[in-house]
C-alpha angles and dihedrals in degrees: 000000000000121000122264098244083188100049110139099204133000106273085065088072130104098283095052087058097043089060096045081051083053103046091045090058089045099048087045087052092052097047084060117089098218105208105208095196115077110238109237112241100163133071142084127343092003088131088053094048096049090045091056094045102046102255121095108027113176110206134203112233113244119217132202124260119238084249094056091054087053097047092050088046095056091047102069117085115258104200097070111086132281096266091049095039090059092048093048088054097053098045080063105045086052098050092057089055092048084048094058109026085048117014 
């Protein structure tokens, strides 16, 4: 620890602050409540009990119909060019899955 160029007396020196760092620490291990034993958070039916409460939902993803593709497909604009074209279809593409996997 570098050495307080400012102290005032002895006891603002290092090792002044290296036991107030100390203390602190002390005084922060002793404010937690350490639970030795390990709360359980497996076993069976734990899917079940967190799906009925909110909180763990396990989905299905969706995917998209052949006539889906298709209809994303015909609605980007041909007439931009091909780079574009391709990025336009897959931003489509895109927008119908988040529609039904999220929305």
């Amino acid at each position: 620890m570098a050495e307080n160029k400012n102290a005032r007396t002895s006891a603002d020196g290092p090792e002044y602050e290296r036991g107030f760092v100390d203390g602190m620490q002390h005084q922060m291990q002793l404010s937690v409540k350490i639970n030795k034993q390990p709360t359980k958070i497996f076993g069976p039916g734990l899917e079940e009990l967190l799906n009925s409460a909110g909180f763990y939902r396990k989905r299905e993803w969706v995917v998209l119909t052949d006539e889906e593709i298709d209809a994303a497909w015909r609605s980007v604009d041909y007439t931009v060019d091909y780079e574009q074209f391709r990025i336009d279809v897959a931003r489509a593409i895109e927008a119908k899955l988040k529609e039904k996997n999220h929305g």
